[in-house]
PyMOL Python script that loads the backbone (N, CA, C, O; Angstrom):
from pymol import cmd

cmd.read_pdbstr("""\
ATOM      1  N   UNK A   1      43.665  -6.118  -7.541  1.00  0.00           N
ATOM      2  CA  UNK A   1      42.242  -6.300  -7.739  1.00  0.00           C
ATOM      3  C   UNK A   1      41.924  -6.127  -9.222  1.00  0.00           C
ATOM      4  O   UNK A   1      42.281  -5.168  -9.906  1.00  0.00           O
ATOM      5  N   UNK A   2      41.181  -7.210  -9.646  1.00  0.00           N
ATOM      6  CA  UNK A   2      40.929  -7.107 -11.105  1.00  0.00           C
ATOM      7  C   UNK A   2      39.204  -6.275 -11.361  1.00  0.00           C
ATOM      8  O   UNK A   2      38.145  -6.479 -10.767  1.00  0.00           O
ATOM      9  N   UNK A   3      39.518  -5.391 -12.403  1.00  0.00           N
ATOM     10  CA  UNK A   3      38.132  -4.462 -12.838  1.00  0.00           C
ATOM     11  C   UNK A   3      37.262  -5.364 -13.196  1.00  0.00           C
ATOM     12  O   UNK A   3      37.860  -6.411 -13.447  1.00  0.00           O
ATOM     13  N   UNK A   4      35.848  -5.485 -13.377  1.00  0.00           N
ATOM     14  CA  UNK A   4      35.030  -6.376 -13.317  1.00  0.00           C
ATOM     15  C   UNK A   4      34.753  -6.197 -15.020  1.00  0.00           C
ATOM     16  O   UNK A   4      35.266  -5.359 -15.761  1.00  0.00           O
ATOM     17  N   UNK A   5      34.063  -6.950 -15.267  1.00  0.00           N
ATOM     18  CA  UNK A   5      34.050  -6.858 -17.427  1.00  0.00           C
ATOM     19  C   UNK A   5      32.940  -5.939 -17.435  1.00  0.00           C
ATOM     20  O   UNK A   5      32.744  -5.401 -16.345  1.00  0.00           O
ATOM     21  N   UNK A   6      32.342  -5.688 -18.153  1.00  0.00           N
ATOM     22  CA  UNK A   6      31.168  -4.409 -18.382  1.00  0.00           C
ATOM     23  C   UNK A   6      29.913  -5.505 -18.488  1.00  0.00           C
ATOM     24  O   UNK A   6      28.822  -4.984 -18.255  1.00  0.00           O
ATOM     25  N   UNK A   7      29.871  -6.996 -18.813  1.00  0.00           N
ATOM     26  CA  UNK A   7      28.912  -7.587 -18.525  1.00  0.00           C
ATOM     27  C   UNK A   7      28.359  -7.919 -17.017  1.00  0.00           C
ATOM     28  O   UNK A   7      27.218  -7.685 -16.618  1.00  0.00           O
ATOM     29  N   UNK A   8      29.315  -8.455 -16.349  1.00  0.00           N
ATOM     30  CA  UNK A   8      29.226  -8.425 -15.139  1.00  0.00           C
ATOM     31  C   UNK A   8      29.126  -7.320 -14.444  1.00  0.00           C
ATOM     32  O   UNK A   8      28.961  -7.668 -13.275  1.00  0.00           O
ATOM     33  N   UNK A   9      29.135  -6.071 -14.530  1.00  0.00           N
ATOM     34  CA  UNK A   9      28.359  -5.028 -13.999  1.00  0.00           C
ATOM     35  C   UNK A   9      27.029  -4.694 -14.539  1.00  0.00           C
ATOM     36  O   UNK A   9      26.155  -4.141 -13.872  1.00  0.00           O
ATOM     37  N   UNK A  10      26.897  -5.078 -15.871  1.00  0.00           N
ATOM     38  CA  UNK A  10      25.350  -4.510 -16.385  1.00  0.00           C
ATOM     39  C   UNK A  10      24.588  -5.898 -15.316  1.00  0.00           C
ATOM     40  O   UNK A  10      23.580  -5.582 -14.685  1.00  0.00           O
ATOM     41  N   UNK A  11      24.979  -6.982 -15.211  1.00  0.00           N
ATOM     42  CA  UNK A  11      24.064  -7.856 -14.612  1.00  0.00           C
ATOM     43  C   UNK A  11      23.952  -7.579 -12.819  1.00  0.00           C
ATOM     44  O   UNK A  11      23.142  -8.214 -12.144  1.00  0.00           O
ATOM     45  N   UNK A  12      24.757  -6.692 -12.299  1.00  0.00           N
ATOM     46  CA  UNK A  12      25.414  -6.536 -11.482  1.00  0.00           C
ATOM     47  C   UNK A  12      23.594  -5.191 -11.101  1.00  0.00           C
ATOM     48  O   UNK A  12      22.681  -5.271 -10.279  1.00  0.00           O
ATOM     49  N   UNK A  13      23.879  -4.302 -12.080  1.00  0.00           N
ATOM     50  CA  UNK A  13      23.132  -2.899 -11.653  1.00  0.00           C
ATOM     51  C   UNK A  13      21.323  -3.260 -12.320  1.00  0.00           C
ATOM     52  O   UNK A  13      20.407  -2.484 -12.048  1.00  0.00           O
ATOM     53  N   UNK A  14      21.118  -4.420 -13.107  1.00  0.00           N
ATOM     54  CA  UNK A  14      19.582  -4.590 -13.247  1.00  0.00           C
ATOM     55  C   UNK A  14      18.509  -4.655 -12.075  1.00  0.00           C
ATOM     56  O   UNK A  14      17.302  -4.412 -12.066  1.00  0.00           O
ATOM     57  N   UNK A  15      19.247  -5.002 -11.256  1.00  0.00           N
ATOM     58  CA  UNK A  15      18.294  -5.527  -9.991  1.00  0.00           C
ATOM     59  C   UNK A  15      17.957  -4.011  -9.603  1.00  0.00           C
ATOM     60  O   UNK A  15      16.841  -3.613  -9.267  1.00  0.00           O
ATOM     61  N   UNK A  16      19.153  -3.213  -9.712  1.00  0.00           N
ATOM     62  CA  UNK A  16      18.725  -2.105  -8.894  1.00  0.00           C
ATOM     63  C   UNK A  16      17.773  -1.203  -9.627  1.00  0.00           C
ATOM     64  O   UNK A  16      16.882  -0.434  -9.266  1.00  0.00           O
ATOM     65  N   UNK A  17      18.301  -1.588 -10.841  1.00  0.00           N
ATOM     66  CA  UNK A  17      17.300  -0.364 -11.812  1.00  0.00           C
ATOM     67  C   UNK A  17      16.156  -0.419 -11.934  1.00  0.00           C
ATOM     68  O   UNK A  17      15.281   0.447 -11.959  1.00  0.00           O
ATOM     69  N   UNK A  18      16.140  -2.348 -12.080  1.00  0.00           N
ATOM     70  CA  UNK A  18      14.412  -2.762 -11.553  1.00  0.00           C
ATOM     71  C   UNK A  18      13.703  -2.370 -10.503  1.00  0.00           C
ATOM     72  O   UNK A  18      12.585  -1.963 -10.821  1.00  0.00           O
ATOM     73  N   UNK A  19      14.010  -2.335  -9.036  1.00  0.00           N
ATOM     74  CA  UNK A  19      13.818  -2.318  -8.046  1.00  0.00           C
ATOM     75  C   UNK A  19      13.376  -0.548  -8.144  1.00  0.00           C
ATOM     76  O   UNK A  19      12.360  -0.051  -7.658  1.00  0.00           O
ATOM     77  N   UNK A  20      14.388   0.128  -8.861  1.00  0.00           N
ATOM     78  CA  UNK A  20      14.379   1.709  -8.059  1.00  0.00           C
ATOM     79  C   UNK A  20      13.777   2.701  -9.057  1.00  0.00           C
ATOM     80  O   UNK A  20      13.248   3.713  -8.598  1.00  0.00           O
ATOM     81  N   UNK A  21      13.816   2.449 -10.746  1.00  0.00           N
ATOM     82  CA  UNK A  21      14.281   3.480 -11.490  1.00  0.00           C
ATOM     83  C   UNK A  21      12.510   2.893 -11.944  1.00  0.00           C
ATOM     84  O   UNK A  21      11.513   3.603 -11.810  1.00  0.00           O
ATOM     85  N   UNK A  22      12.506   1.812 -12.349  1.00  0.00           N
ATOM     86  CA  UNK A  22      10.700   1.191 -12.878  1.00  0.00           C
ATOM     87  C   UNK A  22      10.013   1.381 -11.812  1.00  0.00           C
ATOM     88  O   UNK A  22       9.757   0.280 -11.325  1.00  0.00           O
ATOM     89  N   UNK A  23       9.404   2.573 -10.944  1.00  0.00           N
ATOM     90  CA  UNK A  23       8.478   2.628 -10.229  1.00  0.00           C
ATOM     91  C   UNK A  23       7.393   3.027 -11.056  1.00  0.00           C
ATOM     92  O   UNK A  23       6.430   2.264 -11.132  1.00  0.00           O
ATOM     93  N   UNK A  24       7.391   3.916 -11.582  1.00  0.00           N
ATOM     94  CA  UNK A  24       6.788   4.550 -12.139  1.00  0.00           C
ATOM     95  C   UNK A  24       5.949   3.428 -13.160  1.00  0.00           C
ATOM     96  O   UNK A  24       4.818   3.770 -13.503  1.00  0.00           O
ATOM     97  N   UNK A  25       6.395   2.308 -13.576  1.00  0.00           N
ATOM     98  CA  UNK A  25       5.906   1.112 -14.717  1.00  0.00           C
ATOM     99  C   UNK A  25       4.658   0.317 -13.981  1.00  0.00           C
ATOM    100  O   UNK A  25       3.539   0.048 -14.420  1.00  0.00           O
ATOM    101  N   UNK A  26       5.406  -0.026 -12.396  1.00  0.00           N
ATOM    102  CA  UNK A  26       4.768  -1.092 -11.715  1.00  0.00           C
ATOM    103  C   UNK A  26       3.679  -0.244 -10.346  1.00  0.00           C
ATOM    104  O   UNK A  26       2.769  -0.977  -9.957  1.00  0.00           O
ATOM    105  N   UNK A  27       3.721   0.638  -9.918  1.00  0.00           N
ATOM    106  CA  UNK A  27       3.678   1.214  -8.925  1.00  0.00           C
ATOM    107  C   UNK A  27       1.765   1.434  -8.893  1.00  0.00           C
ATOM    108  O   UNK A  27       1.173   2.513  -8.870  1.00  0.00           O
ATOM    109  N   UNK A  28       1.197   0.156  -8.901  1.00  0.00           N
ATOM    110  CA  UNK A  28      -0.196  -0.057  -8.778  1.00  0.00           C
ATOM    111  C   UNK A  28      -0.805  -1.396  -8.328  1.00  0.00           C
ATOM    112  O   UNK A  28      -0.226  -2.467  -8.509  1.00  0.00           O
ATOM    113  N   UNK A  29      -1.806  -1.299  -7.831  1.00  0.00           N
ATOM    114  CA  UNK A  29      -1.688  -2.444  -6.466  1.00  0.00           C
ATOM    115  C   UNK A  29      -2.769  -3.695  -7.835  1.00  0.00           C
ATOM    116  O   UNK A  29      -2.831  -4.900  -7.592  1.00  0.00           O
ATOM    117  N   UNK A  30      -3.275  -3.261  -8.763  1.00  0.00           N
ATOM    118  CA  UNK A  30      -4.013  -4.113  -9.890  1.00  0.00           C
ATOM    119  C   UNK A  30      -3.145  -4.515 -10.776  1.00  0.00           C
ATOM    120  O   UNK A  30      -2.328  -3.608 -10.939  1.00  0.00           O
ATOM    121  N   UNK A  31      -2.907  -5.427 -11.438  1.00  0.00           N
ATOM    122  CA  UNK A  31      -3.630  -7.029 -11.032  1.00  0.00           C
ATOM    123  C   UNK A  31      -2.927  -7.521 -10.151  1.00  0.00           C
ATOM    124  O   UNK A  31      -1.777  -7.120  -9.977  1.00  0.00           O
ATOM    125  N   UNK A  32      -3.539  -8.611  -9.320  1.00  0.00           N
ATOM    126  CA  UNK A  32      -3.305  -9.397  -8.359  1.00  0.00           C
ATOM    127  C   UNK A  32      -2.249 -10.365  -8.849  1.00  0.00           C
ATOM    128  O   UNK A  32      -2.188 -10.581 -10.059  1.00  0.00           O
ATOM    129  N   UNK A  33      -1.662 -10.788  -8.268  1.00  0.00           N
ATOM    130  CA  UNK A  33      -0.413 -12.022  -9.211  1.00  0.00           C
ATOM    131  C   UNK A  33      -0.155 -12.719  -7.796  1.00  0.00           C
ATOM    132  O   UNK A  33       0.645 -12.250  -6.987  1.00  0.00           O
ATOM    133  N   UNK A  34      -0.982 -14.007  -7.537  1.00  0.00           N
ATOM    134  CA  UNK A  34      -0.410 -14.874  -6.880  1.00  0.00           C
ATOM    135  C   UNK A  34      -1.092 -14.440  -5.529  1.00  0.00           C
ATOM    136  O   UNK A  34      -0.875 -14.851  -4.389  1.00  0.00           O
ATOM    137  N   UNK A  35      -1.797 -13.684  -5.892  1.00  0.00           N
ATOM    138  CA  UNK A  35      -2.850 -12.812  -4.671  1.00  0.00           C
ATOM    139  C   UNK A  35      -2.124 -11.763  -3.825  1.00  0.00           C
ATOM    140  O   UNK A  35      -2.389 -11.290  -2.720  1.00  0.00           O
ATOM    141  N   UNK A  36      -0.991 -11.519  -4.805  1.00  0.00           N
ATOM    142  CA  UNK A  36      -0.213  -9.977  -4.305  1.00  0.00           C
ATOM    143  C   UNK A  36      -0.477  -8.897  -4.927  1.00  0.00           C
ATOM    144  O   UNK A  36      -0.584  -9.027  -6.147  1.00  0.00           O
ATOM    145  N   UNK A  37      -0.582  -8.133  -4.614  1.00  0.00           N
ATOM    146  CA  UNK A  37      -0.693  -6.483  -5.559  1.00  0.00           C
ATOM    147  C   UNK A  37       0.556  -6.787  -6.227  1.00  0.00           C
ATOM    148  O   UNK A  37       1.594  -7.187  -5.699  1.00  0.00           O
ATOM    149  N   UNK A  38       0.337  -6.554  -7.438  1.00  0.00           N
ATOM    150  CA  UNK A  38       1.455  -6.011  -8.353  1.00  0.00           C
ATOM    151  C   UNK A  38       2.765  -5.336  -7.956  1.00  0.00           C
ATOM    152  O   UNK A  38       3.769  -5.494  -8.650  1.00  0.00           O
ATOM    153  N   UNK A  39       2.772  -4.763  -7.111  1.00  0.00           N
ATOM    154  CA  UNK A  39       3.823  -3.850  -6.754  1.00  0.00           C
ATOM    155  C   UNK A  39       4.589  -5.094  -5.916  1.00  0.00           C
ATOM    156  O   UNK A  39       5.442  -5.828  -6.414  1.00  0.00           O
ATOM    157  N   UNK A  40       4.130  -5.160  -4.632  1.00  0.00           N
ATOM    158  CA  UNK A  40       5.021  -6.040  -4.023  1.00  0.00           C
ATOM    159  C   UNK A  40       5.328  -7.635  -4.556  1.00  0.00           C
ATOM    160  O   UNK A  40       6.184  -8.396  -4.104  1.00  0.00           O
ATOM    161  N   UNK A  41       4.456  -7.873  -5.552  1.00  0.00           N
ATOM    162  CA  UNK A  41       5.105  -8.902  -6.463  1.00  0.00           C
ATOM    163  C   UNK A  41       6.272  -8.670  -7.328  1.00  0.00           C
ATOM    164  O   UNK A  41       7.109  -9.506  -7.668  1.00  0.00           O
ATOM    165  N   UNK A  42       6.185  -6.753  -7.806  1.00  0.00           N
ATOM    166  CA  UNK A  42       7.138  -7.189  -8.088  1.00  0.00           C
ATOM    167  C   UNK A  42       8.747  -6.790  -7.803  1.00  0.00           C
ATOM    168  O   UNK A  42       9.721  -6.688  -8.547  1.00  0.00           O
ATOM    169  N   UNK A  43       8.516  -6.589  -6.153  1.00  0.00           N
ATOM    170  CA  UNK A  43       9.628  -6.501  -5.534  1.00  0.00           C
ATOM    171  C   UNK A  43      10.296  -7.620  -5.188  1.00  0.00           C
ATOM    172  O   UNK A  43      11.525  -7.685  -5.158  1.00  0.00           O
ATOM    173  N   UNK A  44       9.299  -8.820  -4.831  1.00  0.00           N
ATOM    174  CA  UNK A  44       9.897  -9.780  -4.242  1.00  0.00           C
ATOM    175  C   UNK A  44      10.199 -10.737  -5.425  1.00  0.00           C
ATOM    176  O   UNK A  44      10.879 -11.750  -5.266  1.00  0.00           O
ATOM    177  N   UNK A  45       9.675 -10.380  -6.602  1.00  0.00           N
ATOM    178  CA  UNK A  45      10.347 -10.834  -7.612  1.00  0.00           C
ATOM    179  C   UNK A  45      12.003 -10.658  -7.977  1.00  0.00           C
ATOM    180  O   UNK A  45      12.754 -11.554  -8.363  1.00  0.00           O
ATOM    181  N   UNK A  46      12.274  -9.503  -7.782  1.00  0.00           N
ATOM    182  CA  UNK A  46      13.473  -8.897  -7.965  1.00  0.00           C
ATOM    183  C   UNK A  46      14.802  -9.232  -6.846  1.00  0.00           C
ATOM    184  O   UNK A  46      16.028  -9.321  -6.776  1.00  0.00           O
ATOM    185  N   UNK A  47      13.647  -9.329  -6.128  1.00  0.00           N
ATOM    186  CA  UNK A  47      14.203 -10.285  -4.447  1.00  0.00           C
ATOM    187  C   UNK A  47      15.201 -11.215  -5.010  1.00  0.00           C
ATOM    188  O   UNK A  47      16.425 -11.124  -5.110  1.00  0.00           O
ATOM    189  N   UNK A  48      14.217 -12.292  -5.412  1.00  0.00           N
ATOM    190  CA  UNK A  48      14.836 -13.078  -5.290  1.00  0.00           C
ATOM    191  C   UNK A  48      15.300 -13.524  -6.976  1.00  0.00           C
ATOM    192  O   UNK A  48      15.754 -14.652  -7.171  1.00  0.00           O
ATOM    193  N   UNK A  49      15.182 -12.811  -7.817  1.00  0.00           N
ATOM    194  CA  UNK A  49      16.136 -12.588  -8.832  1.00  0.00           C
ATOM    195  C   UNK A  49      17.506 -12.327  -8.843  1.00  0.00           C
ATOM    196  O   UNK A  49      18.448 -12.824  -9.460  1.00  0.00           O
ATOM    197  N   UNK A  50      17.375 -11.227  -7.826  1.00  0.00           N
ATOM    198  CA  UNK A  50      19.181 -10.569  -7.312  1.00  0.00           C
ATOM    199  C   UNK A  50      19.899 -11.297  -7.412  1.00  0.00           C
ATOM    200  O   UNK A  50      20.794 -11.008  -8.205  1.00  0.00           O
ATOM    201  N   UNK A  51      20.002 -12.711  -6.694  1.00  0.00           N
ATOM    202  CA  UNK A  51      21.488 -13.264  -6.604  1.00  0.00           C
ATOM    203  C   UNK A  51      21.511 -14.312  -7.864  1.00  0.00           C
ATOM    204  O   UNK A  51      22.520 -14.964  -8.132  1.00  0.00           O
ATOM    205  N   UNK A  52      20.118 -14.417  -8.715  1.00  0.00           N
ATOM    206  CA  UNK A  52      20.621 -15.126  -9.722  1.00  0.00           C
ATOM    207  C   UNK A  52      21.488 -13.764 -10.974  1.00  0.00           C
ATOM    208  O   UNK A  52      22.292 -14.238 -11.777  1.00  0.00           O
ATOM    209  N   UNK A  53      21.333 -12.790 -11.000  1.00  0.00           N
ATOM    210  CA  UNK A  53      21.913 -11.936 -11.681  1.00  0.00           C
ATOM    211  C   UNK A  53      23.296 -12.017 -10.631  1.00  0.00           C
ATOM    212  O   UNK A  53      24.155 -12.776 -11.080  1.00  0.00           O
ATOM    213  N   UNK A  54      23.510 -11.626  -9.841  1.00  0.00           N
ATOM    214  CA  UNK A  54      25.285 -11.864  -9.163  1.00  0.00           C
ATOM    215  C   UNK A  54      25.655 -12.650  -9.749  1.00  0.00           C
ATOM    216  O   UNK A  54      26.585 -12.419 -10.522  1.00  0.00           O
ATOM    217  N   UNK A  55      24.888 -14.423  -9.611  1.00  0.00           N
ATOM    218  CA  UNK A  55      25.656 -15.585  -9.513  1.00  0.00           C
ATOM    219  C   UNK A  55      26.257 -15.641 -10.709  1.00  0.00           C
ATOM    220  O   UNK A  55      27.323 -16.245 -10.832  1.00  0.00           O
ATOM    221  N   UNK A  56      25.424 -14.779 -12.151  1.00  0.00           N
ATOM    222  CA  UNK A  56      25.716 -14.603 -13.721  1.00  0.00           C
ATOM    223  C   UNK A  56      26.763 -13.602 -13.633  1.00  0.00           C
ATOM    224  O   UNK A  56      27.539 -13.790 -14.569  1.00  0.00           O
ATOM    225  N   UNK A  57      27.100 -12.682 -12.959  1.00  0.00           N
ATOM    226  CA  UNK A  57      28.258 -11.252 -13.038  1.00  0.00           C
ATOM    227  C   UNK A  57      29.245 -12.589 -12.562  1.00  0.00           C
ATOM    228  O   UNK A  57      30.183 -12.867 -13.309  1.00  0.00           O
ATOM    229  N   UNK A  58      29.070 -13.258 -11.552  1.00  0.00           N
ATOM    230  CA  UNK A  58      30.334 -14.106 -10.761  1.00  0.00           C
ATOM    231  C   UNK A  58      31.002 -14.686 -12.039  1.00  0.00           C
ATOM    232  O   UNK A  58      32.177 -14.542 -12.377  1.00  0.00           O
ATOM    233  N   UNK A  59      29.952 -15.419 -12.726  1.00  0.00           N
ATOM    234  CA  UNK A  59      30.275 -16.825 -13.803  1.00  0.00           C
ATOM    235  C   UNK A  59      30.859 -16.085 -14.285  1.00  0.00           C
ATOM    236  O   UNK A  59      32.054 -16.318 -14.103  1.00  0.00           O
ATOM    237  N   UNK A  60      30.568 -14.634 -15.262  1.00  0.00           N
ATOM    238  CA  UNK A  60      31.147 -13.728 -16.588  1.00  0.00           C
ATOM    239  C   UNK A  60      32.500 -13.690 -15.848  1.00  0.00           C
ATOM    240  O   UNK A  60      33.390 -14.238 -16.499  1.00  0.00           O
ATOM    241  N   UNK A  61      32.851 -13.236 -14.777  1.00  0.00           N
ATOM    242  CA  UNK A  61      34.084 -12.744 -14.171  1.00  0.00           C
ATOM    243  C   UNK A  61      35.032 -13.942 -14.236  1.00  0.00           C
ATOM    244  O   UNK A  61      36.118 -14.000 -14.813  1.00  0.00           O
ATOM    245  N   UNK A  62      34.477 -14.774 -13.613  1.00  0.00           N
ATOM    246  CA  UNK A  62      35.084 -16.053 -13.432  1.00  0.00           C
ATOM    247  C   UNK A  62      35.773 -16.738 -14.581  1.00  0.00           C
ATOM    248  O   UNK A  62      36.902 -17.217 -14.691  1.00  0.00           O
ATOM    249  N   UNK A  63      34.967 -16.661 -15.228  1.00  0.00           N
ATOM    250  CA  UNK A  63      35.116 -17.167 -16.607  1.00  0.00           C
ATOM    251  C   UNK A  63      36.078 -15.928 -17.433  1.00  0.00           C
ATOM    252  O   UNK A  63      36.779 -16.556 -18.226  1.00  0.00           O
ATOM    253  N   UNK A  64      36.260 -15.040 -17.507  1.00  0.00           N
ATOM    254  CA  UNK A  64      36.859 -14.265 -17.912  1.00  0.00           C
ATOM    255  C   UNK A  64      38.444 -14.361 -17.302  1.00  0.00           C
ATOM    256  O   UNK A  64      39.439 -14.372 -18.026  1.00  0.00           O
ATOM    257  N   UNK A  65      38.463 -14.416 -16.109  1.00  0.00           N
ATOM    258  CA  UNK A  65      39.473 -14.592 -15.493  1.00  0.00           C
ATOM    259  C   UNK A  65      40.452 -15.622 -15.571  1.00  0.00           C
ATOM    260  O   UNK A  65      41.657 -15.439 -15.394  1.00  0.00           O
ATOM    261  N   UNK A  66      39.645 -17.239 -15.970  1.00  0.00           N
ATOM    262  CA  UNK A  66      40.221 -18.757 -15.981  1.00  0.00           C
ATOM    263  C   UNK A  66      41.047 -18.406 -17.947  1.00  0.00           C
ATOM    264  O   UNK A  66      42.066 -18.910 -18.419  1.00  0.00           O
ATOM    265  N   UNK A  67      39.958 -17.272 -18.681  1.00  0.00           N
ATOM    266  CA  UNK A  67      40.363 -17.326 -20.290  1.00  0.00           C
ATOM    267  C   UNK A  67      41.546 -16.579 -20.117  1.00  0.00           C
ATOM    268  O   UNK A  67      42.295 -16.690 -21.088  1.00  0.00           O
ATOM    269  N   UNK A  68      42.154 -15.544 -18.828  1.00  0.00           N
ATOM    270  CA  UNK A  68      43.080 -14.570 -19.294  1.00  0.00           C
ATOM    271  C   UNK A  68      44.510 -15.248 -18.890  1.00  0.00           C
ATOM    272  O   UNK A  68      45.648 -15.053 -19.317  1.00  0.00           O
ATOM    273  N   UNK A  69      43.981 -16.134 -17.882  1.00  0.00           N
ATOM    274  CA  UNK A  69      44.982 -16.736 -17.288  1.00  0.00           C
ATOM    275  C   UNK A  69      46.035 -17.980 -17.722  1.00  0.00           C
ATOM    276  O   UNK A  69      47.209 -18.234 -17.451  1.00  0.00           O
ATOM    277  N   UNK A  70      44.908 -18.666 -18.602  1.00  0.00           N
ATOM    278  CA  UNK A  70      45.294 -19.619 -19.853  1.00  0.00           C
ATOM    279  C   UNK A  70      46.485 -18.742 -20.950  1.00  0.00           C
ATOM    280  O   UNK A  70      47.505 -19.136 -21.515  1.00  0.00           O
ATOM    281  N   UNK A  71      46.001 -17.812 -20.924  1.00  0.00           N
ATOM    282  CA  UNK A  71      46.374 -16.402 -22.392  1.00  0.00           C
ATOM    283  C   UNK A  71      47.763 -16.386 -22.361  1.00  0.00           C
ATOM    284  O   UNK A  71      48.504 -16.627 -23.313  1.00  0.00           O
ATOM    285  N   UNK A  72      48.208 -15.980 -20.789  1.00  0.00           N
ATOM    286  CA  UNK A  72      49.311 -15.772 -20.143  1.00  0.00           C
ATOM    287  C   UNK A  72      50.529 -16.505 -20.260  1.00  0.00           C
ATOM    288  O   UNK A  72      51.505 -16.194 -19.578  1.00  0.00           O
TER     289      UNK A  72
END
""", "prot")
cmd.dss("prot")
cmd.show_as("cartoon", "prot")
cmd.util.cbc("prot")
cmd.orient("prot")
């Protein structure tokens, strides 16, 4: 099993930090965005952000992996 690069984990742990650690930033139901309270806008923002941050840890890995293998 290959260790993942340190980019592909920082893109890997944003979602969560967004989601868990910024409550304290977002955690008020004013202004409206899209006729959601703020807050759950901007969960479901993060929603569906998540797998575009994976799909970027995948590419870094991926891509890291096709450069080491060439190396070889």
């Amino acid at each position: 099993m290959k260790t993942p690069s340190i980019g592909a984990l920082a893109l890997g742990i944003v979602p969560f930090v967004a989601m868990c650690f910024t409550v304290a930033l977002w955690d008020r139901v004013q202004p409206l965005v899209l006729g959601l309270p703020f807050n759950l806008f901007w969960l479901i923002l993060w929603i569906l952000l998540t797998p575009c941050c994976l799909w970027g840890a995948y590419r870094l890995d991926s891509t890291a992996d096709r450069n080491s293998s060439h190396d070889g």
